[in-house]
MARBA-3410 file (N, C-alpha, C, O; in Angstrom, 1 decimal):
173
-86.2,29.1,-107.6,-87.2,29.9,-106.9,-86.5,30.5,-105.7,-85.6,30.0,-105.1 ~ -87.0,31.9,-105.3,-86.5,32.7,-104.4,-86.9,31.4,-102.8,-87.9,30.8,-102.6 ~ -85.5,31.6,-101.9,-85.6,30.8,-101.0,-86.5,31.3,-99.7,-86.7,30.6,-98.7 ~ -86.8,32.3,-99.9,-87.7,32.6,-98.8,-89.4,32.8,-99.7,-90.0,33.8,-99.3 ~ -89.7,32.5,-100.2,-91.1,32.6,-100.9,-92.3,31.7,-100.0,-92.2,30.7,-99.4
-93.3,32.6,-100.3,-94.1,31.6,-99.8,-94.9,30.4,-100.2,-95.8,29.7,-99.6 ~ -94.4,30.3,-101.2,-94.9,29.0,-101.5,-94.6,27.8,-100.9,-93.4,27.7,-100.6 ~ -95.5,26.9,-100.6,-95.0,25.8,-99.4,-94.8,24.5,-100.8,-95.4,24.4,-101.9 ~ -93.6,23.7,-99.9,-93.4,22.7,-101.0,-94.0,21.5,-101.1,-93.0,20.9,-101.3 ~ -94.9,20.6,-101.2,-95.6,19.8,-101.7,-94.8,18.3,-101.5,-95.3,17.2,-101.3
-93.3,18.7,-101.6,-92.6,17.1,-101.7,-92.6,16.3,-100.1,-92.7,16.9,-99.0 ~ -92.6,15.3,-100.3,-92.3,14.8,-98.7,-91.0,14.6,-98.5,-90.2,14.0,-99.3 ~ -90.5,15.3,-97.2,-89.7,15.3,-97.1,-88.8,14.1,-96.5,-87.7,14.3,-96.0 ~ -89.5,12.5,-96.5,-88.8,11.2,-96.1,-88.1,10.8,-97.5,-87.4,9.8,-97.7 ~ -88.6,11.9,-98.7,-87.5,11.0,-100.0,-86.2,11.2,-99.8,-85.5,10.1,-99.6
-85.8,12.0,-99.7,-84.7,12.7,-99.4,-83.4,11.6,-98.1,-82.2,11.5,-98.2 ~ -84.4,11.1,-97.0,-83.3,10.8,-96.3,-82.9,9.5,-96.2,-83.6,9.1,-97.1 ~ -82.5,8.7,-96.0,-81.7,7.6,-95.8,-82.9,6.4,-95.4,-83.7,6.9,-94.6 ~ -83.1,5.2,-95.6,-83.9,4.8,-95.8,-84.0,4.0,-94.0,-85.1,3.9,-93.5 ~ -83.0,3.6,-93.4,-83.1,3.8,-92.0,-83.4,5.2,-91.5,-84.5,5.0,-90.9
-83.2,6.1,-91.5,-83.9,7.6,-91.1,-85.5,7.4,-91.2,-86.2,7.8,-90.3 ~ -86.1,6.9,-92.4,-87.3,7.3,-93.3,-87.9,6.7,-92.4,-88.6,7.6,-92.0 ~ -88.2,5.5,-91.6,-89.0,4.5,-90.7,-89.1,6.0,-89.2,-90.1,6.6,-88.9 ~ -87.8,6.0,-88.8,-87.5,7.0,-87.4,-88.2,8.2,-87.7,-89.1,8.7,-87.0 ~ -88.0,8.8,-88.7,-89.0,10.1,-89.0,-90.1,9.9,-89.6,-90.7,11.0,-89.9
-90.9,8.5,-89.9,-92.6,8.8,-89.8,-92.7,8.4,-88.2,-93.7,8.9,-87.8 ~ -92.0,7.7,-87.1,-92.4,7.1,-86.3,-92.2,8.7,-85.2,-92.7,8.5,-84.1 ~ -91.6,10.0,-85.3,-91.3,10.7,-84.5,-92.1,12.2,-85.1,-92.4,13.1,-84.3 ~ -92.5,12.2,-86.4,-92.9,13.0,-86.8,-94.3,13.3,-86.2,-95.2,12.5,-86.0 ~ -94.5,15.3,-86.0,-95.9,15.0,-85.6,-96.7,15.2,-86.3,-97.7,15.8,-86.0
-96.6,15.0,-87.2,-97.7,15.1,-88.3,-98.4,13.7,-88.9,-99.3,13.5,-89.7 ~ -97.2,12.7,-88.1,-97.6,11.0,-88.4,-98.7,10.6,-87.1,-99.3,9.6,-87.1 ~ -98.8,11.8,-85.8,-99.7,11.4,-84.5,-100.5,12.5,-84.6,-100.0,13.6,-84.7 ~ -102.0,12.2,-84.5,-102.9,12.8,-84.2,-103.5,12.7,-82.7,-103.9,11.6,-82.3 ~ -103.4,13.8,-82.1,-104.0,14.0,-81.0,-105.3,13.2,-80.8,-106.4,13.2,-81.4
-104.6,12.1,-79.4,-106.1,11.4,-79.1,-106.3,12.0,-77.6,-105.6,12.2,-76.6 ~ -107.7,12.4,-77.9,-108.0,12.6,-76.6,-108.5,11.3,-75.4,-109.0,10.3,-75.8 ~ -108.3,11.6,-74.2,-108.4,11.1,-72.9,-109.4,10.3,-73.2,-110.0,10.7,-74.2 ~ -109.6,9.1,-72.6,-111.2,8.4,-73.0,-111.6,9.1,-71.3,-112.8,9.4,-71.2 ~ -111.1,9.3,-70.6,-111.9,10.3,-69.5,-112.0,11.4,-70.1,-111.9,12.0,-69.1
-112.0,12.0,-70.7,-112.1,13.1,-71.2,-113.8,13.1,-71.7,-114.8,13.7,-71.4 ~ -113.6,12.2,-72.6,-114.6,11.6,-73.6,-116.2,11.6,-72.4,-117.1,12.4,-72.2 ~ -115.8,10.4,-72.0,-116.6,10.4,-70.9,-117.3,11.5,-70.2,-118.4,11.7,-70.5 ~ -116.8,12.2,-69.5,-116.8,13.5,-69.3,-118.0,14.4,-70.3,-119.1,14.9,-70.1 ~ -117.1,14.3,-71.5,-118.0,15.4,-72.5,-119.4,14.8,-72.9,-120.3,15.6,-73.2
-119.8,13.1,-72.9,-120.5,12.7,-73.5,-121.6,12.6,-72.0,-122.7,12.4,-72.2 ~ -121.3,12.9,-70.8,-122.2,12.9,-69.6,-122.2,14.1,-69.6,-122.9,14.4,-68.7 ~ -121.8,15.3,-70.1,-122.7,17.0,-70.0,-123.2,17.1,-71.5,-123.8,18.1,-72.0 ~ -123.1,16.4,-71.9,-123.9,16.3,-73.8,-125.5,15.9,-73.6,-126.4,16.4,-74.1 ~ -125.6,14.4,-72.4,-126.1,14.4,-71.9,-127.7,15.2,-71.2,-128.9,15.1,-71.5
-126.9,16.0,-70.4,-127.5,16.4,-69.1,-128.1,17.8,-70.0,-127.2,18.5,-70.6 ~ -129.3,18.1,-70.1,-130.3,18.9,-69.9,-130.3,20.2,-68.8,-131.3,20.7,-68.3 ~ -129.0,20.5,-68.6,-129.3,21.9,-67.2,-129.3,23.3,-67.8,-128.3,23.8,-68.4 ~ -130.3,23.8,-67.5,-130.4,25.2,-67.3,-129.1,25.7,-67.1,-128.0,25.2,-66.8 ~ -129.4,27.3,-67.2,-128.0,27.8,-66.1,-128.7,27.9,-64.6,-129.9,27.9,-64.3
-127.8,28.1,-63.7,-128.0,28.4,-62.6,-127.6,29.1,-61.5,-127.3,28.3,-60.6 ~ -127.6,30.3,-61.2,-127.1,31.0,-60.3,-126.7,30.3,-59.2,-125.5,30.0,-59.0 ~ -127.6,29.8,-58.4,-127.3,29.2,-57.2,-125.9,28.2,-57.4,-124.8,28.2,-56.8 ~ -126.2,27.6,-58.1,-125.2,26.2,-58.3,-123.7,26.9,-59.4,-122.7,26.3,-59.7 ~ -124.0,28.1,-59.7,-122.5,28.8,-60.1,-121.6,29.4,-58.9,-120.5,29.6,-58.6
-122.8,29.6,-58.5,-122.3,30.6,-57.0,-121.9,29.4,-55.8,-121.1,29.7,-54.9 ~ -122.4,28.3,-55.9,-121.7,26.9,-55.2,-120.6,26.9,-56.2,-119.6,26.9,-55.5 ~ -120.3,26.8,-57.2,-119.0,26.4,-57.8,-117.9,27.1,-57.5,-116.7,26.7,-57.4 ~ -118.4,28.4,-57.2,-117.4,29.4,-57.4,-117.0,29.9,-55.9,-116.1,30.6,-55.7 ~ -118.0,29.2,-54.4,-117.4,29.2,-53.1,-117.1,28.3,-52.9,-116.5,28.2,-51.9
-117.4,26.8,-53.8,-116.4,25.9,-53.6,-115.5,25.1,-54.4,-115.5,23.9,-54.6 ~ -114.3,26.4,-55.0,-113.5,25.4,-55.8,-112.7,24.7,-55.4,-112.8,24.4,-54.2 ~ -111.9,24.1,-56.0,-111.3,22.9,-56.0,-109.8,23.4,-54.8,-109.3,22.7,-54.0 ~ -109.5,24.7,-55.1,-108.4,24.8,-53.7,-109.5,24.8,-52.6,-109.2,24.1,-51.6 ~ -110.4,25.3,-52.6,-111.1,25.7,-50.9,-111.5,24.3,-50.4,-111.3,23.9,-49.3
-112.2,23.7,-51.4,-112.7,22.3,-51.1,-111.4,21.5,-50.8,-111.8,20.7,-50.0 ~ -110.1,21.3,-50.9,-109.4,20.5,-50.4,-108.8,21.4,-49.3,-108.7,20.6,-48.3 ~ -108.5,22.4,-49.0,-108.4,23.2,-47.9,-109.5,22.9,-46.7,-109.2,22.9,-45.5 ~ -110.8,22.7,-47.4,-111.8,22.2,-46.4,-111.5,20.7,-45.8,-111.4,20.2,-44.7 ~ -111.3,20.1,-46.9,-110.9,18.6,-46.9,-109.6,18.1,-46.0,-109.2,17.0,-45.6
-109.0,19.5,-45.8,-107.3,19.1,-45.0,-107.4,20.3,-43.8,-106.5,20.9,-43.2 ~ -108.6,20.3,-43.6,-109.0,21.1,-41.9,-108.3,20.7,-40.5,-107.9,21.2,-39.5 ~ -108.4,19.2,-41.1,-107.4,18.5,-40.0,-106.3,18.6,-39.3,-106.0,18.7,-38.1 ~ -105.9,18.6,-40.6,-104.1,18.6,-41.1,-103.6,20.2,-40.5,-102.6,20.4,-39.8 ~ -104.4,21.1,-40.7,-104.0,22.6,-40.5,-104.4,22.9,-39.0,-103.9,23.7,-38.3
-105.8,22.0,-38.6,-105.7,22.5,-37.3,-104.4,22.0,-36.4,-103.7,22.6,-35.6 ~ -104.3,20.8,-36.8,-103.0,20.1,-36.1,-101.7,20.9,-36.3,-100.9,20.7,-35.4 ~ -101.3,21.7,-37.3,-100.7,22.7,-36.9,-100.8,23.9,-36.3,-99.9,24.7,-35.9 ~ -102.1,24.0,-36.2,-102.1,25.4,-34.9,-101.9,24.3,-33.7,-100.7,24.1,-33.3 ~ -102.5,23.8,-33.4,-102.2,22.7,-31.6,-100.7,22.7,-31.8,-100.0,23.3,-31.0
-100.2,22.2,-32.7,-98.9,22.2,-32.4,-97.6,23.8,-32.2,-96.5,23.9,-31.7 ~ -98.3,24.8,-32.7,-98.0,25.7,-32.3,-98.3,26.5,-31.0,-97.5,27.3,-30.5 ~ -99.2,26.4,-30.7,-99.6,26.4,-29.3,-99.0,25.9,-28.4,-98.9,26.6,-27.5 ~ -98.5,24.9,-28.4,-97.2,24.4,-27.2,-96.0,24.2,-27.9,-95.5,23.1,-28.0 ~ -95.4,25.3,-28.6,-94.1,25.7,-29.3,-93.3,26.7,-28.8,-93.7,27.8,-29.1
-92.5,26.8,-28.2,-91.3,27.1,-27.8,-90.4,27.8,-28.5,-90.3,27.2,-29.6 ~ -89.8,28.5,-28.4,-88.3,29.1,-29.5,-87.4,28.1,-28.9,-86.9,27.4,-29.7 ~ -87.2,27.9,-27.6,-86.0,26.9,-27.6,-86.1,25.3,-27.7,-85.2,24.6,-27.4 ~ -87.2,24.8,-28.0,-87.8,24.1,-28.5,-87.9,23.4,-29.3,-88.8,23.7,-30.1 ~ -87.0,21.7,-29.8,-87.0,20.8,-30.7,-87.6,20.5,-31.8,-87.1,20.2,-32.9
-88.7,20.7,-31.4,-89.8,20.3,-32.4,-90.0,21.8,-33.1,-89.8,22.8,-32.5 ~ -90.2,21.9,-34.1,-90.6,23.3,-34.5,-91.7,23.2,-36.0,-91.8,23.7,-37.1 ~ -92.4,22.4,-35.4,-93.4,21.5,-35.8,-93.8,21.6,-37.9,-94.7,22.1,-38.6 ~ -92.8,21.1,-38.1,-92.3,20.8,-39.5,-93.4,19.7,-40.1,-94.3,19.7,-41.0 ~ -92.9,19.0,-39.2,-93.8,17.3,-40.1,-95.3,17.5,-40.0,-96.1,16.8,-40.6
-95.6,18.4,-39.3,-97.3,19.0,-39.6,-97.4,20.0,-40.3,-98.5,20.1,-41.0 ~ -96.4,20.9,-40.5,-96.5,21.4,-41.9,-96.5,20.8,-43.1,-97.3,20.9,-44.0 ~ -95.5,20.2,-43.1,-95.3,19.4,-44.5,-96.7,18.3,-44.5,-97.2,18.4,-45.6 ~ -97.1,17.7,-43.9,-98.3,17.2,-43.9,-99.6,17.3,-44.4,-100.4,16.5,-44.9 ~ -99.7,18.6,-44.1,-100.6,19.9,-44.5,-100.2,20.0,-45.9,-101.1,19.5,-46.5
-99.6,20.4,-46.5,-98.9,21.2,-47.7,-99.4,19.7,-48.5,-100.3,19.6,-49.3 ~ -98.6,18.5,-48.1,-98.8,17.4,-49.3,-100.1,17.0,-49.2,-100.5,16.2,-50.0 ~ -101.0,17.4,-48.1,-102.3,16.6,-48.1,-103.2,18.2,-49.2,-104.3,18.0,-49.7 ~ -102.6,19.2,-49.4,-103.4,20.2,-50.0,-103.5,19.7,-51.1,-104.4,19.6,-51.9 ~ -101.7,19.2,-51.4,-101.1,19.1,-52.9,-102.2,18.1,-53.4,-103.0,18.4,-54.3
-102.3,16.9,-52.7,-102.7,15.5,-53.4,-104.1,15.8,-53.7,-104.7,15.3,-54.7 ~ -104.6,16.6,-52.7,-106.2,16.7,-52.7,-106.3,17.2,-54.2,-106.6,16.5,-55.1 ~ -106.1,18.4,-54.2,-106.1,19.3,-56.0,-105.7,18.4,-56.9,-106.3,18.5,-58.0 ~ -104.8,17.5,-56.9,-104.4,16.4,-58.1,-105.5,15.6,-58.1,-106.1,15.3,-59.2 ~ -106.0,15.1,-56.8,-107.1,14.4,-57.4,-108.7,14.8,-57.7,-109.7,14.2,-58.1
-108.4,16.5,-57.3,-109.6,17.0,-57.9,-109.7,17.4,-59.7,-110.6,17.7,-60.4 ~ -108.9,17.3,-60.0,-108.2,17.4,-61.2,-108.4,16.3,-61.7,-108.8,16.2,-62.8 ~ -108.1,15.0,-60.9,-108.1,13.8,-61.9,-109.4,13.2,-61.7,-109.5,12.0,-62.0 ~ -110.4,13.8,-61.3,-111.8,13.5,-60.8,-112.9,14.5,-61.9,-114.2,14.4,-62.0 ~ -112.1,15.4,-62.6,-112.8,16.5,-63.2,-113.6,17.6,-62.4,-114.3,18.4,-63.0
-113.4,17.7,-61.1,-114.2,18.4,-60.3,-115.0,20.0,-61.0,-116.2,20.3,-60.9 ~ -114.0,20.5,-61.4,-114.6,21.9,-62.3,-115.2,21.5,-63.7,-115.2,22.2,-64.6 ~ -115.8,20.3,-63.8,-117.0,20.0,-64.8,-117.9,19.7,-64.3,-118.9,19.8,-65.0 ~ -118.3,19.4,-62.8,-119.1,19.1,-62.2,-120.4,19.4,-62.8,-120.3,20.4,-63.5 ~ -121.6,18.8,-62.8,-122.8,19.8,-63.8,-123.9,20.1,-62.6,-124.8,20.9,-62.8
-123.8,19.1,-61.2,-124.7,19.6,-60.4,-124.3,19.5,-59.2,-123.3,18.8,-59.0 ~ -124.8,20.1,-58.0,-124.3,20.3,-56.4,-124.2,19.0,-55.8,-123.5,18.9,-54.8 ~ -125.1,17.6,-56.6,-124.7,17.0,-56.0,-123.6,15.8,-56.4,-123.3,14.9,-55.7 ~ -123.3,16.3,-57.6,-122.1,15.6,-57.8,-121.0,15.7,-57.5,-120.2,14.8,-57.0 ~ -120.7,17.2,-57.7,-120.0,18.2,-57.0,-119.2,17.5,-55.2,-118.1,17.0,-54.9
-120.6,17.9,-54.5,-120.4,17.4,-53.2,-120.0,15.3,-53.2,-119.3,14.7,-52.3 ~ -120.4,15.0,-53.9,-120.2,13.5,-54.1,-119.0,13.0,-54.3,-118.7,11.9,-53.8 ~ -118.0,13.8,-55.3,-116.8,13.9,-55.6,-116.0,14.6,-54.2,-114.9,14.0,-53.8 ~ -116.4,15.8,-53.4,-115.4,16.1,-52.0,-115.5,15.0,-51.6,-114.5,14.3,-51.8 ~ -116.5,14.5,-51.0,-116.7,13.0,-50.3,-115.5,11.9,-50.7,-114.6,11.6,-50.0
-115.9,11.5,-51.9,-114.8,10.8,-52.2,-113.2,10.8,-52.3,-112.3,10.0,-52.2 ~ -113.6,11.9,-52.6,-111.6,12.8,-52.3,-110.8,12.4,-51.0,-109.7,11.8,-50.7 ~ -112.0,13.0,-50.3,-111.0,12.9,-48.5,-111.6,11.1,-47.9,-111.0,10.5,-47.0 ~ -112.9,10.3,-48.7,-113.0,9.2,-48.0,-111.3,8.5,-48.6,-110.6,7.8,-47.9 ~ -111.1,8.7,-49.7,-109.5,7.9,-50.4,-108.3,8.1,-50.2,-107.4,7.3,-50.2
-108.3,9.9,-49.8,-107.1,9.9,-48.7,-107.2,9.7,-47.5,-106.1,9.7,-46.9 ~ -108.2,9.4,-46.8,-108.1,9.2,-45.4,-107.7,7.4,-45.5,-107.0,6.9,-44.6 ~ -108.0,6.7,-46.4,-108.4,5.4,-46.6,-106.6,5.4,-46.6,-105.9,5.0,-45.6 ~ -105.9,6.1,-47.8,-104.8,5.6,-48.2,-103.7,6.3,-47.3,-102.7,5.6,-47.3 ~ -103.7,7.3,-46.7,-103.0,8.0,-46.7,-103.3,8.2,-44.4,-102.7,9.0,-43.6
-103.9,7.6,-44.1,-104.3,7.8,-42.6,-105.2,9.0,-42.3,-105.3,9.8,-43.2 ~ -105.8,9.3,-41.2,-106.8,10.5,-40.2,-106.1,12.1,-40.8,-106.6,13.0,-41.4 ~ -104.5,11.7,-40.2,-103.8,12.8,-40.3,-102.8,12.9,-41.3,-101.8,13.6,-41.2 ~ -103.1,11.9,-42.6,-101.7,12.2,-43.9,-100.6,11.5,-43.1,-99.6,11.5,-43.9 ~ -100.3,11.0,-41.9,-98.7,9.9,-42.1,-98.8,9.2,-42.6,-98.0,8.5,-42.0
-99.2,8.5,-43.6,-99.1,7.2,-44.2,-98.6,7.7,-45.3,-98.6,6.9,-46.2 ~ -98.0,9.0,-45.7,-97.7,9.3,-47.1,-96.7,8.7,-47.5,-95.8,8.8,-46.7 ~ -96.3,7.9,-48.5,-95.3,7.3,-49.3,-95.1,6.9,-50.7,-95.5,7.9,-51.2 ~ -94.9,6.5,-51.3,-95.4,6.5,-52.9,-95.7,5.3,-53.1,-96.2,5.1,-54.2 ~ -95.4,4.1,-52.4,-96.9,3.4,-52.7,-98.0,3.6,-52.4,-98.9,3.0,-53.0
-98.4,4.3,-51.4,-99.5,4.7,-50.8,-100.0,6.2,-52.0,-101.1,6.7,-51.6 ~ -99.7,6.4,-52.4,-99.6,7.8,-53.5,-100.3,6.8,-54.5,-101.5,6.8,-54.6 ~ -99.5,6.0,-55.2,-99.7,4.9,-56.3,-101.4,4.4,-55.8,-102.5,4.3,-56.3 ~ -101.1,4.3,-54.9,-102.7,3.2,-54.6,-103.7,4.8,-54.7,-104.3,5.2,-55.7 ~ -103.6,5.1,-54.0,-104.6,6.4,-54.1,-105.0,7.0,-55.2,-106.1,7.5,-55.3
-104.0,6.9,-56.7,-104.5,7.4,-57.7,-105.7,6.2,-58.4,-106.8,6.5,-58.9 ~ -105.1,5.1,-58.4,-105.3,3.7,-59.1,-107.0,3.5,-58.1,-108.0,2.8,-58.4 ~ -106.8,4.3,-57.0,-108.4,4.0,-56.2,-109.0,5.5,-56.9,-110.2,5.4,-57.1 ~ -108.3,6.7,-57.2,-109.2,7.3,-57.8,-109.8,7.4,-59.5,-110.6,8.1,-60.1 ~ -109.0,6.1,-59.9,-109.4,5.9,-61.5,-110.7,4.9,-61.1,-111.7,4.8,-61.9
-110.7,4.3,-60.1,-111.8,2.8,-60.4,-112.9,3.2,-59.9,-113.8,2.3,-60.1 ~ -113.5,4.6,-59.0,-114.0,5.3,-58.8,-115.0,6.7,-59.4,-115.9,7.4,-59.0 ~ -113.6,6.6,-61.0,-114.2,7.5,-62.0,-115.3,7.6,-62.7,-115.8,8.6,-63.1 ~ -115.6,6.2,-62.9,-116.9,5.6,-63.7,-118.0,6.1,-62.8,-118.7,6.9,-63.3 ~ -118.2,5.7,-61.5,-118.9,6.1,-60.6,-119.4,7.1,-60.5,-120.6,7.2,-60.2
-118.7,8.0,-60.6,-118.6,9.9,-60.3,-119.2,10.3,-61.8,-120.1,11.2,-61.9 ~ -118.8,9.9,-62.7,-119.3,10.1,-64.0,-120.1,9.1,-64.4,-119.6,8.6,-65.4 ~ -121.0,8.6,-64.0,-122.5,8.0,-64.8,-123.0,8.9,-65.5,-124.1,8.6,-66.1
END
C-alpha cells in the first residue's frame, strides 16, 4: 500500500515492540489516560446545574466591575497605599527606594488572582457569593500572610492554599 494513504491502520502498535517496552508504552501512552476532570470542577458544574437564575443585567454588570484583577487590586488597597506613603518621604539620595513595598504589592496582587482562580471566582452565579468569596480571599491572606503581606514565605504560601481548599466546600454549597 502506498505509504502516505489515508487509510489508518487498525494494528496495535504494542505488537511490534519488545515486551519490556509494551508495559512503558500502555503506561505513557495517551490514549491509555482519559481525561479526568477536577472533582472541584465537578462540584462547581453540579451547583450551577443546580441553581435556577435568570439572566441578569445588574449582577453581569457587578461581574464585569468586579473581576477578579480589580477585586484583588481592591483586596491589596493596603499594600499600594503603603507604597504611595512610602514615596512621599522618598528622596533621590535616599536608601530606601522603597522596593519591599513594591514587591509586596505585586505578590499580594499575584496570590490574590491565584486564589481567585482556585476559588472559581468567575463562576460565581450570585452577588452574594461573589462578594462571600472577596471576603474570604483577603480574610486568608491577611490570616496567613500579615495586615501588610510580610509574612510571605512558602510555608506561609503552602498554608494559604491548603486554607483555601478547606474553605471550597463552603463557597460552593
Amino acid at each position: 500500500m502506498w505509504p502516505f494513504g489515508s487509510q489508518k491502520s487498525n494494528k496495535d502498535v504494542t505488537d511490534e515492540l519488545p515486551e519490556n517496552l509494551q508495559e512503558f508504552y500502555k503506561e505513557v501512552s495517551p490514549t491509555a489516560h482519559k481525561l479526568e476532570k477536577d472533582s472541584k470542577d465537578e462540584k462547581v458544574a453540579n451547583v450551577l446545574d443546580r441553581q435556577n437564575t435568570q439572566y441578569s443585567f445588574e449582577f453581569d454588570e457587578f461581574k464585569r466591575e468586579f473581576s477578579a484583577q480589580k477585586s484583588s487590586a481592591i483586596n491589596c488597597a493596603e499594600l499600594q497605599a503603603a507604597v504611595l506613603k512610602c514615596y512621599e518621604g522618598w528622596s533621590f539620595f535616599g536608601v530606601d527606594n522603597c522596593s519591599a513595598e513594591i514587591k509586596r504589592g505585586a505578590k499580594c496582587n499575584e496570590l490574590q488572582e491565584r486564589a481567585f482562580q482556585r476559588l472559581r471566582y468567575n463562576e460565581c452565579y450570585s452577588q452574594k457569593q461573589c462578594n462571600a468569596i472577596r471576603y474570604v480571599v483577603d480574610q486568608l491572606f491577611t490570616k496567613n500572610f500579615g495586615q501588610l503581606g510580610e509574612n510571605v514565605n512558602e510555608e506561609s504560601q503552602v498554608k494559604f492554599e491548603y486554607d483555601l481548599d478547606q474553605v471550597f466546600d463552603r463557597v460552593w454549597k
